[in-house]
The first five atom37 places (N, CA, C, CB, O) and aatype in JSON, in Angstrom:
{
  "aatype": [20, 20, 20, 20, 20, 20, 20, 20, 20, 20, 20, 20, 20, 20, 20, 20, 20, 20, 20, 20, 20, 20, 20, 20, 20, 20, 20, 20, 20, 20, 20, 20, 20, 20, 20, 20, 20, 20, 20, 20, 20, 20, 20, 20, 20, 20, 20, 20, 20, 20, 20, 20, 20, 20, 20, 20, 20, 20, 20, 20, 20, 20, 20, 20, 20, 20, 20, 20, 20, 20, 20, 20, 20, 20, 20, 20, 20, 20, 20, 20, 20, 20, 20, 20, 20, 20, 20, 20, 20, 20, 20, 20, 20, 20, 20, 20, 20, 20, 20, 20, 20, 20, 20, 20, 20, 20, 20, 20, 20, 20, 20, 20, 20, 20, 20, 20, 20, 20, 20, 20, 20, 20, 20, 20, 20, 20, 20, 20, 20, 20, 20, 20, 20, 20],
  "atom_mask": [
    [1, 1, 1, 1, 1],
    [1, 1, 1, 1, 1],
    [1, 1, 1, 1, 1],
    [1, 1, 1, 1, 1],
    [1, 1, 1, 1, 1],
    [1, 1, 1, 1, 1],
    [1, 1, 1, 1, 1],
    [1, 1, 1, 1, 1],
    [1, 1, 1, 1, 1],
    [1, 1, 1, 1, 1],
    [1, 1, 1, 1, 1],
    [1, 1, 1, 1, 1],
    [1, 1, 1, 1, 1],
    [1, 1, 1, 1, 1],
    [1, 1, 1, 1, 1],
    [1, 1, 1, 1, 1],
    [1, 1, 1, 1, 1],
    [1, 1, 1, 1, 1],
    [1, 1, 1, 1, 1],
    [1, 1, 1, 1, 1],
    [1, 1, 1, 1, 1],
    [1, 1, 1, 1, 1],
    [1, 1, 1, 1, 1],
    [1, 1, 1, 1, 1],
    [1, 1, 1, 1, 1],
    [1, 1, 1, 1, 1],
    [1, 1, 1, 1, 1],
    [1, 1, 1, 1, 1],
    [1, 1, 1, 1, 1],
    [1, 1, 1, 1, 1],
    [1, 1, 1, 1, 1],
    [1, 1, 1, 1, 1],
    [1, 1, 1, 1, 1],
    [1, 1, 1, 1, 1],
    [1, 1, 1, 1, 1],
    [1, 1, 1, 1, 1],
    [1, 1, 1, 1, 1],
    [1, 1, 1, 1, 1],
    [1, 1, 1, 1, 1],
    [1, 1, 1, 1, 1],
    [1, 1, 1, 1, 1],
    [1, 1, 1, 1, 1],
    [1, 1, 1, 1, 1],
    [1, 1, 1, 1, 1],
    [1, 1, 1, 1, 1],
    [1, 1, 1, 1, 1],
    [1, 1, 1, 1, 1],
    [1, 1, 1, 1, 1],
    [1, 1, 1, 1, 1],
    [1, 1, 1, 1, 1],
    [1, 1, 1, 1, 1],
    [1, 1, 1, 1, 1],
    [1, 1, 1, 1, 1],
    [1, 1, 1, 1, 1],
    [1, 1, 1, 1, 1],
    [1, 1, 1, 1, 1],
    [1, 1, 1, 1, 1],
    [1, 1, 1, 1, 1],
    [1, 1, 1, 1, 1],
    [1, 1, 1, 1, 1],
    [1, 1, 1, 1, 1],
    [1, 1, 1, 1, 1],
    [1, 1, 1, 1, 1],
    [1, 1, 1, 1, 1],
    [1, 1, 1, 1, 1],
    [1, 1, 1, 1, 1],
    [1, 1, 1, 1, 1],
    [1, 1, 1, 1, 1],
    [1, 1, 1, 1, 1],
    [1, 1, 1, 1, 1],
    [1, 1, 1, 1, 1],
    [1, 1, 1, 1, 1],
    [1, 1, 1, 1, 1],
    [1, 1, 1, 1, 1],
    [1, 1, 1, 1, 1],
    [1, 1, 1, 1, 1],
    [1, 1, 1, 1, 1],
    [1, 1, 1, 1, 1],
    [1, 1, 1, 1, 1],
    [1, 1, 1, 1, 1],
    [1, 1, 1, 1, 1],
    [1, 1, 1, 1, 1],
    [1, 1, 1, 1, 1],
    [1, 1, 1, 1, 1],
    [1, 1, 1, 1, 1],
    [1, 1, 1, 1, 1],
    [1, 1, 1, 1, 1],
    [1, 1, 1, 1, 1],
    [1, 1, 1, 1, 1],
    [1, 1, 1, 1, 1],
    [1, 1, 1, 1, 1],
    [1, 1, 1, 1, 1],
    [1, 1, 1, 1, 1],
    [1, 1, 1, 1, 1],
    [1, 1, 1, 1, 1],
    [1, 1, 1, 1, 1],
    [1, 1, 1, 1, 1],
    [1, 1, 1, 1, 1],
    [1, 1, 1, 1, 1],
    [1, 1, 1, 1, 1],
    [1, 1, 1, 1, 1],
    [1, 1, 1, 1, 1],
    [1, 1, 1, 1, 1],
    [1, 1, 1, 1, 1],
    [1, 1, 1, 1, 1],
    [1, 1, 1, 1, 1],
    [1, 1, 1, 1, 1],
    [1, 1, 1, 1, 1],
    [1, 1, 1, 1, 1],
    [1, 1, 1, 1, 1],
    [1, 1, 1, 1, 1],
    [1, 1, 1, 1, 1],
    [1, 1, 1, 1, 1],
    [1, 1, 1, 1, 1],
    [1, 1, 1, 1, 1],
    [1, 1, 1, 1, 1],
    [1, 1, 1, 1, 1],
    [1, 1, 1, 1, 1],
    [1, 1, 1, 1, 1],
    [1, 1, 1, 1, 1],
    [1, 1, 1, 1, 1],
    [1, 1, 1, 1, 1],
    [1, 1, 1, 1, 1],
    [1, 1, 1, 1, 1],
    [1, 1, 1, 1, 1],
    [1, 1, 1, 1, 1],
    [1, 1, 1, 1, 1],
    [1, 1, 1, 1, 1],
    [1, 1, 1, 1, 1],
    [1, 1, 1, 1, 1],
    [1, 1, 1, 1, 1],
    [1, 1, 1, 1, 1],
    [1, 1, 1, 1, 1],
    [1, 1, 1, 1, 1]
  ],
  "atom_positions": [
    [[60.1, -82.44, 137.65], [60.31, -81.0, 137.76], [61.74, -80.7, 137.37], [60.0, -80.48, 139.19], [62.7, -80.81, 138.14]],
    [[61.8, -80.27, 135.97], [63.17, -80.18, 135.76], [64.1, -81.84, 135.06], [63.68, -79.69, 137.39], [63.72, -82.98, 134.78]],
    [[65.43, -81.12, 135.03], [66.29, -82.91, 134.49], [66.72, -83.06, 135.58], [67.73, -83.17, 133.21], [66.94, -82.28, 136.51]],
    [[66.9, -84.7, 135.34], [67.42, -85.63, 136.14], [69.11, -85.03, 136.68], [67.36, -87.1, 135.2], [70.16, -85.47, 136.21]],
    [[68.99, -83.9, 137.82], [70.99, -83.77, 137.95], [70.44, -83.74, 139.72], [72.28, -81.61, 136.98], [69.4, -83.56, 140.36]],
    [[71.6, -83.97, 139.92], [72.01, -84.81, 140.94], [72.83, -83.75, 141.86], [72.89, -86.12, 140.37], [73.64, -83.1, 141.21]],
    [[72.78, -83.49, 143.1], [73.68, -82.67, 143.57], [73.04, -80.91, 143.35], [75.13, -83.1, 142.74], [73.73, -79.93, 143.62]],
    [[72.15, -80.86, 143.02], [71.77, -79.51, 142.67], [70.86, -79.05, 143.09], [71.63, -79.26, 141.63], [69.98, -79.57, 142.4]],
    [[70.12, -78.03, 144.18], [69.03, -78.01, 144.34], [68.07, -77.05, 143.39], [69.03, -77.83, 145.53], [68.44, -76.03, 142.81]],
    [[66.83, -77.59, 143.39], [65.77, -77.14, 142.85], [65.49, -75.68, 143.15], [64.78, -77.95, 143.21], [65.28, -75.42, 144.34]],
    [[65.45, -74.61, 142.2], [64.41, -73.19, 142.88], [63.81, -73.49, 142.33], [64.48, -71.64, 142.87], [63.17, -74.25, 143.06]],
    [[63.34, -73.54, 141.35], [61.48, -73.64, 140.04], [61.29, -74.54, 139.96], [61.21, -73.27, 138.38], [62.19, -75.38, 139.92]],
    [[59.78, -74.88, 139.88], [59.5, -75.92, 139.19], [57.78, -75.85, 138.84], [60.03, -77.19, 140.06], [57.03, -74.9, 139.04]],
    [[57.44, -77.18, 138.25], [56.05, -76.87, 137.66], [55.57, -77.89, 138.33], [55.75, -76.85, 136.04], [56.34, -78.65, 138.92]],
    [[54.15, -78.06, 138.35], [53.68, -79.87, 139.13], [51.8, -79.31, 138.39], [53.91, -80.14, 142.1], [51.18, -78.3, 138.7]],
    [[51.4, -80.35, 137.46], [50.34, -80.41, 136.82], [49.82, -81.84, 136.88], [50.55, -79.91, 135.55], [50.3, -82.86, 136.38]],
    [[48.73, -81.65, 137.64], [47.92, -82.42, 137.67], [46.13, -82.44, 137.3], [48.26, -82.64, 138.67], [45.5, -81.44, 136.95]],
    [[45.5, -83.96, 137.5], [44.32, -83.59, 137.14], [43.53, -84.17, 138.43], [43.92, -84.12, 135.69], [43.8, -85.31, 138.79]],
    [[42.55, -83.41, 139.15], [41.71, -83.94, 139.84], [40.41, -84.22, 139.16], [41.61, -83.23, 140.87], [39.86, -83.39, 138.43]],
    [[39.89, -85.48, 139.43], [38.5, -86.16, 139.41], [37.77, -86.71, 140.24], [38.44, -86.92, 138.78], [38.28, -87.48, 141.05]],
    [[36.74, -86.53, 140.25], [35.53, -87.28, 141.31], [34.36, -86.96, 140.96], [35.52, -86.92, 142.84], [34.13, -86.03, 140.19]],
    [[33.31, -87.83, 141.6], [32.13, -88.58, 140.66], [30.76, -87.16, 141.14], [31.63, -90.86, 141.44], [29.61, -87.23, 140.71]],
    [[31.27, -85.9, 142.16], [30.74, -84.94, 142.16], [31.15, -83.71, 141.9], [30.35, -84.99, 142.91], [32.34, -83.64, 142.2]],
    [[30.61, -82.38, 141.37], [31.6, -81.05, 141.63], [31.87, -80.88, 143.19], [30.82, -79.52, 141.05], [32.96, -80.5, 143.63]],
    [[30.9, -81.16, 143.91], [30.95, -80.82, 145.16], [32.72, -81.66, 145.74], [29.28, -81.45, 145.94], [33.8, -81.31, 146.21]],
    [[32.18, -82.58, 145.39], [33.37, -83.26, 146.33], [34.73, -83.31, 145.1], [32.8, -85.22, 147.02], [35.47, -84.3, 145.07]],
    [[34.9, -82.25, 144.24], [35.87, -81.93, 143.19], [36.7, -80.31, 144.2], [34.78, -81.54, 141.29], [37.78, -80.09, 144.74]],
    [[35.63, -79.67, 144.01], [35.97, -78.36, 145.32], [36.11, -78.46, 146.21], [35.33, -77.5, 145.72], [36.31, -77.39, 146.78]],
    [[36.14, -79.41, 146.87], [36.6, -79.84, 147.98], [37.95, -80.22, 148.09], [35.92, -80.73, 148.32], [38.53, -79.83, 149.1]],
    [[38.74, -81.08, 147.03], [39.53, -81.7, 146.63], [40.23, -80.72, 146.53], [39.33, -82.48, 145.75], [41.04, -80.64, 147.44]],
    [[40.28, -79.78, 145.7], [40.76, -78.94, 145.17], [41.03, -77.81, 146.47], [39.89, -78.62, 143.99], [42.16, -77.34, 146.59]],
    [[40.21, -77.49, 147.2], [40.14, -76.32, 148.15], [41.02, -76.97, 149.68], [38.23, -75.85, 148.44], [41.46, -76.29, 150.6]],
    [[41.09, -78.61, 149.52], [42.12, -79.34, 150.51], [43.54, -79.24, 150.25], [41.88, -80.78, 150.55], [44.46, -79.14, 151.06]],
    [[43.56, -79.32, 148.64], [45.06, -79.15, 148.14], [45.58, -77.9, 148.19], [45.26, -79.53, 146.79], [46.74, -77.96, 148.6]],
    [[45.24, -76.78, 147.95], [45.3, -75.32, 148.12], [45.78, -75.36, 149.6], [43.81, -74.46, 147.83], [46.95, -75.55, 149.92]],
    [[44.57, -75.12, 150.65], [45.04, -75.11, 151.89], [46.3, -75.76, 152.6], [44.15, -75.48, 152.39], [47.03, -75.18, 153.41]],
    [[46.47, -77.54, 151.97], [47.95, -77.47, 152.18], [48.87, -77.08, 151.55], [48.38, -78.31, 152.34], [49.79, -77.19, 152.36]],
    [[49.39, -76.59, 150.43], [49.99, -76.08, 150.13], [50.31, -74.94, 150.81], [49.76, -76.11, 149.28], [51.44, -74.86, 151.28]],
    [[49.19, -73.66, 151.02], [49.24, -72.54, 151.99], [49.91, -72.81, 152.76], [48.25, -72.12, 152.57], [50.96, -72.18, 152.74]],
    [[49.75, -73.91, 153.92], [50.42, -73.64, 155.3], [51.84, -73.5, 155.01], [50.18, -74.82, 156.42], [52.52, -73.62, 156.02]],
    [[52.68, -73.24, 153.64], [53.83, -73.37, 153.5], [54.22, -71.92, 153.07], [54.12, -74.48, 152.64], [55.1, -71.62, 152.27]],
    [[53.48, -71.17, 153.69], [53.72, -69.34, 153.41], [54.94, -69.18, 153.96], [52.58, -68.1, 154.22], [55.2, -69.38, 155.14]],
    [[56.12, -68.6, 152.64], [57.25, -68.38, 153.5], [58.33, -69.49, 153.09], [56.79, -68.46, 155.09], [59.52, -69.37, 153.4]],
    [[57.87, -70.54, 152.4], [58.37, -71.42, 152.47], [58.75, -71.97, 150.99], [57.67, -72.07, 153.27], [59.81, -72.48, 150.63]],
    [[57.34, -71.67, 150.12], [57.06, -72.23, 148.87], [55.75, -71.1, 148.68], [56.73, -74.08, 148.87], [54.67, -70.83, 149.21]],
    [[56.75, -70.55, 147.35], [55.43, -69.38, 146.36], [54.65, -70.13, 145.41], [56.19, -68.03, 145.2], [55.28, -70.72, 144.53]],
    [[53.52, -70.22, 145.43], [52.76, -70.8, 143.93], [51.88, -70.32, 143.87], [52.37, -72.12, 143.62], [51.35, -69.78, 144.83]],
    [[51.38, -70.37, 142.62], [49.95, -70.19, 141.81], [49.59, -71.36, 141.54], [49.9, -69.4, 140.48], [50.25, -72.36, 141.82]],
    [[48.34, -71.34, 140.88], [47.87, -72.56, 140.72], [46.38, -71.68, 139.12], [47.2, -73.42, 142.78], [46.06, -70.5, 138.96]],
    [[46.02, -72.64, 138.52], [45.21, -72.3, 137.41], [44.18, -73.24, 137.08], [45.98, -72.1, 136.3], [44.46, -74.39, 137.43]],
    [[43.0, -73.09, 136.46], [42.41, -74.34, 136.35], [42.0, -74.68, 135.16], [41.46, -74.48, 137.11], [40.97, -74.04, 134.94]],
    [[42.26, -75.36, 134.27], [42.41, -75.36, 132.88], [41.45, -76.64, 132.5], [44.05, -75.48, 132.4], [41.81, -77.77, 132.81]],
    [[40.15, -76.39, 131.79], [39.95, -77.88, 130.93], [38.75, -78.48, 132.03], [41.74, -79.13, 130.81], [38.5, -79.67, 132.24]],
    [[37.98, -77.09, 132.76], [36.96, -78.18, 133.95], [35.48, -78.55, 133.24], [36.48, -77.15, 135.72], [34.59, -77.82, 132.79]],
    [[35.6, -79.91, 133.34], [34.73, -80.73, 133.41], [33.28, -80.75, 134.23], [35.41, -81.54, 133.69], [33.58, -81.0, 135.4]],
    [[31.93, -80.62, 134.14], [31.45, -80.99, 135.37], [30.96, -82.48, 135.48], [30.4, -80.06, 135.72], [30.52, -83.19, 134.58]],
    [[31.13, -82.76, 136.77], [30.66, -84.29, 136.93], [29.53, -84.76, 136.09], [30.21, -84.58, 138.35], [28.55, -84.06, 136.37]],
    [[29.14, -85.9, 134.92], [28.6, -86.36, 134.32], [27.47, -86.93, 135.31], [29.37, -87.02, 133.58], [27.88, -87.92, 135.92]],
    [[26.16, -86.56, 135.63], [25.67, -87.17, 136.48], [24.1, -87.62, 135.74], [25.76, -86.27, 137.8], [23.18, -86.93, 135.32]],
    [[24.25, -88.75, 135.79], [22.79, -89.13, 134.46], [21.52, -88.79, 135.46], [22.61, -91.37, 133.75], [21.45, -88.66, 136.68]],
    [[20.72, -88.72, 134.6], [19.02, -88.46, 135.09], [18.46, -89.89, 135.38], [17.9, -87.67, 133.72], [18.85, -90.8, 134.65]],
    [[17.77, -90.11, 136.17], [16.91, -91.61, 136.76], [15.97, -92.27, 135.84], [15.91, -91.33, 138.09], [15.82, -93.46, 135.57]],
    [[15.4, -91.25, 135.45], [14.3, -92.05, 134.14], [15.04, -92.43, 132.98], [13.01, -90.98, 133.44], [14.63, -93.34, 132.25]],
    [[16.33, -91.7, 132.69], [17.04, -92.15, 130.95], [18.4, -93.12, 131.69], [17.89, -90.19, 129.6], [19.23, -93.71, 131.0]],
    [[18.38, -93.1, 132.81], [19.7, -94.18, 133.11], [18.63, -95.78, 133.06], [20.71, -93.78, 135.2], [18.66, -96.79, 132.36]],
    [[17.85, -95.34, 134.1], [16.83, -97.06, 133.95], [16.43, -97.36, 132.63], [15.18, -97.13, 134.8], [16.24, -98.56, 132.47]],
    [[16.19, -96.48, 131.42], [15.76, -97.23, 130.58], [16.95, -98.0, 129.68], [14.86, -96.42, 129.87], [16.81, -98.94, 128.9]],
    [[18.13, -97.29, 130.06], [19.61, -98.0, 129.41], [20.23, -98.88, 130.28], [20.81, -96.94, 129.06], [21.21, -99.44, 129.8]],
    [[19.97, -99.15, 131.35], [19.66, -100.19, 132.03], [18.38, -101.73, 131.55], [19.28, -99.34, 133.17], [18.53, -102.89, 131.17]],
    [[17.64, -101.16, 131.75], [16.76, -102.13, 131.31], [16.19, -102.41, 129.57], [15.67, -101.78, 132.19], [15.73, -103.44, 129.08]],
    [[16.42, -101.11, 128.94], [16.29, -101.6, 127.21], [17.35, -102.41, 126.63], [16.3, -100.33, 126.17], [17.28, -103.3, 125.78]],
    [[18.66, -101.78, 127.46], [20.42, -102.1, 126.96], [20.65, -103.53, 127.42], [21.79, -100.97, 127.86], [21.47, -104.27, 126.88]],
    [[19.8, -103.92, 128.56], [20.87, -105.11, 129.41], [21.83, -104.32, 130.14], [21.87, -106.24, 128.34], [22.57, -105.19, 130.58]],
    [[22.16, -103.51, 130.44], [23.42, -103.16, 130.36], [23.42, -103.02, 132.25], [23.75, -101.64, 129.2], [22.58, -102.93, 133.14]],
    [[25.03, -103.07, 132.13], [25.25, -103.41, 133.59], [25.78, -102.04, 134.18], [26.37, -104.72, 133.82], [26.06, -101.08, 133.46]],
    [[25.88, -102.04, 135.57], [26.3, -100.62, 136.24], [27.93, -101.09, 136.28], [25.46, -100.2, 138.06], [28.06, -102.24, 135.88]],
    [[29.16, -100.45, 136.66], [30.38, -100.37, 136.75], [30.52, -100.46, 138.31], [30.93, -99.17, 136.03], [29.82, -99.57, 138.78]],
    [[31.19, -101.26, 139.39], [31.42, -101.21, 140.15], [31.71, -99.62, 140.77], [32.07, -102.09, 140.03], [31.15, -98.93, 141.62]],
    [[32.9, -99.43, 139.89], [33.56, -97.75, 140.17], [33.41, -97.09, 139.07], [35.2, -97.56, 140.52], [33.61, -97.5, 137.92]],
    [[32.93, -95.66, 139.56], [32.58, -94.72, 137.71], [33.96, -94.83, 136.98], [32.17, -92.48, 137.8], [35.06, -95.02, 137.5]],
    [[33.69, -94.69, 135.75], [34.51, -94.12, 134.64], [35.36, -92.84, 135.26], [33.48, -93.65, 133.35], [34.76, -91.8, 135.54]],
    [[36.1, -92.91, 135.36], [37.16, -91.56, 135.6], [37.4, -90.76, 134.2], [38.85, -92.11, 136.18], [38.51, -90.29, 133.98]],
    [[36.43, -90.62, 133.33], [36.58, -90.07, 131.82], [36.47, -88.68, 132.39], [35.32, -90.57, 130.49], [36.12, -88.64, 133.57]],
    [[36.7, -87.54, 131.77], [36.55, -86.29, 131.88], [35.49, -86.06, 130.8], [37.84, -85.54, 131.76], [36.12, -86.28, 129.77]],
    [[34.37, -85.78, 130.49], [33.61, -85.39, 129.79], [32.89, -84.19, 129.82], [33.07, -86.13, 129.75], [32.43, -83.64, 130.82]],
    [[32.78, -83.63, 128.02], [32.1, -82.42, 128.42], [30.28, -82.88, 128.36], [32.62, -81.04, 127.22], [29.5, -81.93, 128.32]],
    [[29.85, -83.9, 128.36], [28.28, -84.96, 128.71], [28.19, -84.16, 129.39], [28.01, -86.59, 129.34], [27.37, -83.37, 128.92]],
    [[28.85, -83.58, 130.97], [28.48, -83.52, 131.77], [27.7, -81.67, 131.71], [29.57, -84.11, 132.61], [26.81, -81.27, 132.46]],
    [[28.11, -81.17, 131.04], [27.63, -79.92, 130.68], [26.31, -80.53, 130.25], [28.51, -79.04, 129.56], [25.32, -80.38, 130.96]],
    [[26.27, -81.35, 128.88], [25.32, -81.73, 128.36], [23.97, -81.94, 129.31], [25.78, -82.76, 127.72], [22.89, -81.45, 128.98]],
    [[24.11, -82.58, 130.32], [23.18, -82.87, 131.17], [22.46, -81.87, 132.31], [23.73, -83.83, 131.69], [21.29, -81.9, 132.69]],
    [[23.27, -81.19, 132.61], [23.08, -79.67, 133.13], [21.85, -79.26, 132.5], [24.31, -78.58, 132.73], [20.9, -78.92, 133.21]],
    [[21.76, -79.26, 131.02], [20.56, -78.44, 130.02], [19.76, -79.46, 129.83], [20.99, -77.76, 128.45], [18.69, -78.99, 129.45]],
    [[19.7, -80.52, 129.89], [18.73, -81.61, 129.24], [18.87, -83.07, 129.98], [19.12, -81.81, 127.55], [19.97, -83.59, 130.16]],
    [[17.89, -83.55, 130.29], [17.56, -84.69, 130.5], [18.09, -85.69, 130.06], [16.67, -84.79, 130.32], [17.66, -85.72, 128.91]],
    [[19.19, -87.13, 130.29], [20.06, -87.67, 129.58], [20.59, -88.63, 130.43], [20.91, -86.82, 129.04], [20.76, -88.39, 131.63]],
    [[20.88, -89.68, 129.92], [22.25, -90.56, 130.42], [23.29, -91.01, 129.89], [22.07, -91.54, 130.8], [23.25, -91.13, 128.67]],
    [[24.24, -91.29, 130.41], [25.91, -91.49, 129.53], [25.97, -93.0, 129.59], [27.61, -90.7, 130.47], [25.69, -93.65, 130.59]],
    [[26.38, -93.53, 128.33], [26.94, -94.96, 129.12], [27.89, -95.14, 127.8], [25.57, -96.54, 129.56], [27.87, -94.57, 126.71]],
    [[28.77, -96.24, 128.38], [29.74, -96.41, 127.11], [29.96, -97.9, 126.89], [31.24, -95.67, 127.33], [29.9, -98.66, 127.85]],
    [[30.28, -98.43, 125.42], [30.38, -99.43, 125.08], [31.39, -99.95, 125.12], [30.01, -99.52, 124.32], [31.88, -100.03, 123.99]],
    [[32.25, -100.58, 126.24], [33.73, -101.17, 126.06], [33.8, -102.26, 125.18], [34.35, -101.66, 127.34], [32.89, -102.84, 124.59]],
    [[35.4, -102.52, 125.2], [35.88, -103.7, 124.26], [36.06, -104.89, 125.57], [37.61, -103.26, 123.23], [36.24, -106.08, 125.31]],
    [[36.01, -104.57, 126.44], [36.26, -106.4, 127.16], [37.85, -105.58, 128.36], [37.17, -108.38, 125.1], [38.78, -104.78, 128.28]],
    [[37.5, -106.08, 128.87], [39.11, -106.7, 130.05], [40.24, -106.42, 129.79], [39.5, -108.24, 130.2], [41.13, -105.74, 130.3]],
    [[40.06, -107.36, 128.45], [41.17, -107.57, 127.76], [42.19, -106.86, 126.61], [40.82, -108.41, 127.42], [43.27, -107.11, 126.07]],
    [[41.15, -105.84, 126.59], [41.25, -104.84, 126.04], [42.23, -103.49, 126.03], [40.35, -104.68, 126.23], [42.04, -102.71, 126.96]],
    [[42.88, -103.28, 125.43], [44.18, -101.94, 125.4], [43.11, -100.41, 126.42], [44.68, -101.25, 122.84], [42.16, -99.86, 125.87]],
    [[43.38, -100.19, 127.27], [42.87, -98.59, 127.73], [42.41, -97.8, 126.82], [43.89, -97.72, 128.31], [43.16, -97.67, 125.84]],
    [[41.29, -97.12, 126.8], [41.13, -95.87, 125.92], [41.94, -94.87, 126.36], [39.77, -95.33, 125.87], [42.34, -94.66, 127.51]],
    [[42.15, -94.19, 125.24], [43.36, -93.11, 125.84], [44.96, -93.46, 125.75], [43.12, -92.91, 127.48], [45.87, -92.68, 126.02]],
    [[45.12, -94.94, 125.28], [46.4, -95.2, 125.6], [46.97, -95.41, 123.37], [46.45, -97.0, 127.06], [46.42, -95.14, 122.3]],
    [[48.3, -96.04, 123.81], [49.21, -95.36, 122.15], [48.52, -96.86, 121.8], [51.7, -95.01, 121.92], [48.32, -97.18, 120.62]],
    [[48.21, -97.7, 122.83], [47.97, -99.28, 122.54], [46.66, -99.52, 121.95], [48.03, -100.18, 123.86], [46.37, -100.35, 121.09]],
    [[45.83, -98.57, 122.62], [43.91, -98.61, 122.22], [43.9, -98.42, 120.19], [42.73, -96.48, 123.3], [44.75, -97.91, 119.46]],
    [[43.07, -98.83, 119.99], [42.29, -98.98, 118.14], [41.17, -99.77, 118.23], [43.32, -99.88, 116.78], [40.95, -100.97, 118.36]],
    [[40.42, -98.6, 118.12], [38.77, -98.64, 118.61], [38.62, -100.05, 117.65], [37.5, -96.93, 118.05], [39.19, -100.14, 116.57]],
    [[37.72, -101.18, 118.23], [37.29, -102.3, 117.68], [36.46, -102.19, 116.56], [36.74, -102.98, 118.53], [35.5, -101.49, 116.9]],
    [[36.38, -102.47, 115.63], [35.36, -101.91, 114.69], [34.42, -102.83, 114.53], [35.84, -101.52, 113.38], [33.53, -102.43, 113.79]],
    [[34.25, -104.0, 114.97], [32.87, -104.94, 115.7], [32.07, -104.14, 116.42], [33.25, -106.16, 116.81], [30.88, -104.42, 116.27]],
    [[32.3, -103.12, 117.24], [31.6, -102.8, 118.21], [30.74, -101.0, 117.61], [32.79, -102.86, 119.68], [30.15, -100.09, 118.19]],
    [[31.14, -101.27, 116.18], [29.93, -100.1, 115.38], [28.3, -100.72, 115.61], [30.26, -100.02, 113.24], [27.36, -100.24, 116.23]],
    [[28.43, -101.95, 114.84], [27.29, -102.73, 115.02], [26.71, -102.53, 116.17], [27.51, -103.98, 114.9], [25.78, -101.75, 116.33]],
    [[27.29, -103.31, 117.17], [26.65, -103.37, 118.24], [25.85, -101.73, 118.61], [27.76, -103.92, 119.3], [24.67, -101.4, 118.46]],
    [[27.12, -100.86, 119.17], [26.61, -99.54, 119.36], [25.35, -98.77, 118.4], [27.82, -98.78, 119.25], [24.64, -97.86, 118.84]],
    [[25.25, -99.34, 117.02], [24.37, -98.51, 116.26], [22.91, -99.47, 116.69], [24.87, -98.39, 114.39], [21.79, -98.98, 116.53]],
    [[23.07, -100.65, 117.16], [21.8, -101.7, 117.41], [21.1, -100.87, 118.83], [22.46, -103.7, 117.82], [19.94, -100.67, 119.17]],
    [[22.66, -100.48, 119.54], [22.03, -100.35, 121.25], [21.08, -98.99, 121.26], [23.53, -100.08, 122.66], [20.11, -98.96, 122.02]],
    [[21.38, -97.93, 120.45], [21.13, -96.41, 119.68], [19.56, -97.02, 119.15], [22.57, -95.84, 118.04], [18.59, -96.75, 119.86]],
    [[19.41, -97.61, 118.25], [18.24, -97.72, 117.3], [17.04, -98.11, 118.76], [18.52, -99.22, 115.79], [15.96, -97.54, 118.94]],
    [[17.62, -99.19, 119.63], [17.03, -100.0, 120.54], [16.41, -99.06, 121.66], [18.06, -101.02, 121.06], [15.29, -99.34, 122.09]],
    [[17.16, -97.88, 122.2], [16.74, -96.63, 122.87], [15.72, -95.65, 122.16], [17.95, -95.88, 123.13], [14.82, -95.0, 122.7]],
    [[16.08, -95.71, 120.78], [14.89, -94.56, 119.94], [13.4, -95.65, 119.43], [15.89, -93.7, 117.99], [12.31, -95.32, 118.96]],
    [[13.84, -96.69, 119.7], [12.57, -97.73, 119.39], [11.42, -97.57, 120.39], [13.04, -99.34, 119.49], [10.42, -98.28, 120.28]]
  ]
}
């Protein structure tokens, strides 16, 4: 919030963040906990707050997740993907499941300056695609 000076106190500042979680429900919640504390500081600290860029929770359907489960091999994730996706609209209107093809462990983060999508893993992804419409 602001430069690094020393000896000076703060009046303004900005603080942007992103909340995620694997429901809307428990997103408004999140959101309606952070608000409220902030509030109890009436008098103390003025803010607004805005909500820019919402996502709804990606939540797959049971009949198209088991069959990418069981056509794919494919395994469940201990903990969801923290991706922000607009899928999740997608699924709202239509029947569907999300899943994604990583590079390994060992692998640079998506999202990061380090990630360059593997280009081995066209193949694969266009095999796992054909293997669902088969």
């Amino acid at each position: 919030m602001g430069d690094k000076t020393f000896g000076v106190m703060a009046h303004d500042g900005e603080i942007y963040l992103t909340l995620r979680s694997n429901s809307d429900y428990k997103l408004k919640e999140l959101e309606k906990e952070i608000i409220e504390y902030i509030d109890k500081t009436k008098g103390e600290i003025e803010f607004t707050y805005e909500e820019i860029d919402y996502f709804p929770a990606t939540i797959n359907h049971e009949k198209e997740y088991n069959e990418i489960i069981n056509k794919l091999n494919a395994k469940e994730l201990n903990e969801p993907m923290r991706w922000s996706e607009d899928f999740g609209y997608y699924l709202q209107e239509h029947e569907g499941a999300f899943f994604g093809v990583g590079a390994g462990t060992n692998y640079p983060g998506l999202h990061t300056s380090e990630y360059e999508y593997p280009i081995e893993l066209i193949d694969i992804t266009a095999e796992y695609f054909y293997n669902l419409v088969k």
